[in-house]
N, C-alpha and C positions, 0 to 999 in steps of 0.2 A: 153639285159636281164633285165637290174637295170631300165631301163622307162616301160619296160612289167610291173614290178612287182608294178608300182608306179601306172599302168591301172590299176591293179586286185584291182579291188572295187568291191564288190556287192551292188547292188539294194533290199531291202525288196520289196516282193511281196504280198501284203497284201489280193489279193484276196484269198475266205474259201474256204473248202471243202466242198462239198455239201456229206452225208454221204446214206446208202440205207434208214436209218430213215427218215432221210429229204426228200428224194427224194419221198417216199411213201406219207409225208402231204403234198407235193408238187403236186404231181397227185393225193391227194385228192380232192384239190383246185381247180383245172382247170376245173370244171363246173361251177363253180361262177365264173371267170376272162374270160373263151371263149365267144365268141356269138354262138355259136352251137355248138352240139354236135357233131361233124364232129372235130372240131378243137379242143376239149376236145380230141379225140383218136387221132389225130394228134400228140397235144403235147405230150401226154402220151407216145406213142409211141417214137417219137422224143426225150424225155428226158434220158427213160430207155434204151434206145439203144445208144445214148452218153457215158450213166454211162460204160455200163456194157463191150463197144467194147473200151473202152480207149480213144474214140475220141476227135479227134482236130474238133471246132465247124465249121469249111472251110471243112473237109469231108463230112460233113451231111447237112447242108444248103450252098446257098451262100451268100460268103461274098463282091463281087463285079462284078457289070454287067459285064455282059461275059463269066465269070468263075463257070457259071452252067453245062456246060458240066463236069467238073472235080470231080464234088462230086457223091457221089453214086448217082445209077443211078435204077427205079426199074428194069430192065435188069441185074443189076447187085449184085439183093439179091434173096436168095432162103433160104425154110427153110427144111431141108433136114434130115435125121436118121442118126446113126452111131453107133460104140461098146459101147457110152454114151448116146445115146437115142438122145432126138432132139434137133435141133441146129440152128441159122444162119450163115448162112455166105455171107458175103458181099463182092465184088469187087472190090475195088478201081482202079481203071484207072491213077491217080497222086497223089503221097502221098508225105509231107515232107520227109520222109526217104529213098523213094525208088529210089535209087544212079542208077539201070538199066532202068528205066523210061517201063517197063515192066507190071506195077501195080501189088495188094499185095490184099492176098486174107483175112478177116480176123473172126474168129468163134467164135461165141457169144454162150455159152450154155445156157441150162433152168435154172431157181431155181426155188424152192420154196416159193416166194415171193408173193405180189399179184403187184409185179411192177415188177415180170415176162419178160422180155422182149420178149420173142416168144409170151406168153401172149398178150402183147399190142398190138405187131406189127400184130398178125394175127386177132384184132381187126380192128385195123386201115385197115391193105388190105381188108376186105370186104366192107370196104365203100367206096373207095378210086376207083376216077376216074381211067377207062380203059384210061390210055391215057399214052406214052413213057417219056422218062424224067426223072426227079430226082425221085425219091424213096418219097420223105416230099414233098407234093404240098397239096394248097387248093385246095376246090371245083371246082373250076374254071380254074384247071390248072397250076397256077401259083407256081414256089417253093418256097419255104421258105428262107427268109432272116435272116441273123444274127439280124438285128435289133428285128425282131417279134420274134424270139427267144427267144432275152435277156428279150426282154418285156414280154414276157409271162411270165418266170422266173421271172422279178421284181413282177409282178403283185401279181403270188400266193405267193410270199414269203409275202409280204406286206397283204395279205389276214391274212395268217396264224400270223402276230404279230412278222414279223422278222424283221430285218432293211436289206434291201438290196443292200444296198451298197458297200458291201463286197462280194457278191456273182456275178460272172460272170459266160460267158458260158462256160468259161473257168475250172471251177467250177467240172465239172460232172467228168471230168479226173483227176483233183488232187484229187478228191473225191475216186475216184475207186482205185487210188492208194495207197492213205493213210487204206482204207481198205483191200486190199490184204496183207500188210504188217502187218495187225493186226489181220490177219486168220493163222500169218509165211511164210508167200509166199517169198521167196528170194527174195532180192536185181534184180540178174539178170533176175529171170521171170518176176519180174516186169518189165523191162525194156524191153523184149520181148515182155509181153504183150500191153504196151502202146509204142511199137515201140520204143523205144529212144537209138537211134543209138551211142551215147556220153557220155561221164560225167558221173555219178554214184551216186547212191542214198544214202544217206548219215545216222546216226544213227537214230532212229525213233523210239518215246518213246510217244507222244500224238497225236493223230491225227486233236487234236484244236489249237494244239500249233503248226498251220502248216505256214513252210516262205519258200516261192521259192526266189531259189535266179541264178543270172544269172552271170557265170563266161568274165569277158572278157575279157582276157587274150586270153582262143582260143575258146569261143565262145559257151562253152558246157554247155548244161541244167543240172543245179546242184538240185536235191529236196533235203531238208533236214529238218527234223522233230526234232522240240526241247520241 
């Protein structure tokens, strides 16, 4: 127990928040950082759909040869009605959380934004090649990587006059979360909504003043806002 506690150090996690303010200059941007416009509704699509589903950037691009089959797949999104009007929802096939290896189904609603995500996304599907596969692909067929991701993210940020080095893909999920908490959203939905099967979100009083920090003792993702 007394060398467990002598492990319990955390890590400062210095990567930001990306907020829906930022995210909205951010898909301003992306017509001056793409080479076409294809990949302007791309990203667009691709960033708001990160933000708003909670996700890990390994569900929605790949992040290593091979392992395209595991992220969403366009087979595996549909934008569909309900008693809240319209929605998506998305299918994951392998998710970090999911302990039945079953896959997890998960629902993105509308807003009123103009970074929309039904918005974007039903921008992006009418251009977007007829062809099976990841859901985020170029022209060409090919899916998207984390690399060209993150690049496209450094890019518009450095457009827009920001330093981007603080900002990962990683970015779009502590983003979403530090704003649900600042609409009142419980502790626990948050953690339903970004899936986080562990560990516990901690007191949250700025969403700039944001430090992940990571227990390791047993391994549990701690957020905590100071």
């Amino acid at each position: 127990m007394l060398e467990g506690l002598k492990r319990s150090k955390f890590s400062k996690d210095k990567r930001l928040p990306i907020t829906s303010e930022l995210l909205d200059r951010i898909i301003e941007k992306l017509p001056s950082v793409c080479y076409s416009a294809y990949e302007s509704l791309l990203f667009a699509a691709a960033f708001s759909v990160a933000f708003h589903g909670f996700l890990r950037v390994g569900e929605l691009v790949y992040t290593k040869l091979g392992q395209a089959q595991n992220i969403i797949s366009i087979h595996g999104t549909q934008i569909l009605w309900g008693a809240k009007g319209e929605f998506i929802r998305l299918h994951l096939t392998h998710s970090k959380g999911d302990q039945t290896g079953k896959g997890i189904s998960i629902d993105i609603r509308k807003t009123d934004s103009t970074v929309c995500p039904i918005l974007l996304l039903k921008r992006y599907l009418r251009v977007r090649p007829n062809k099976n596969g990841p859901l985020l692909c170029h022209l060409g067929g090919k899916c998207v990587s984390r690399y060209q991701f993150s690049g496209i993210l450094s890019k518009a940020l450095n457009v827009i006059g920001i330093d981007s080095s603080g900002y990962k893909s990683h970015s779009f999920r502590i983003g979403a979360a530090s704003e649900a908490s600042a609409k009142g959203i419980s502790n626990e939905e948050i953690m339903k909504l970004g899936r986080w099967k562990s560990g516990h979100i901690g007191h949250i009083s700025d969403c700039k003043n944001f430090i992940l920090m990571w227990s390791f003792i047993d391994i549990k993702t701690i957020i905590v806002y100071i």
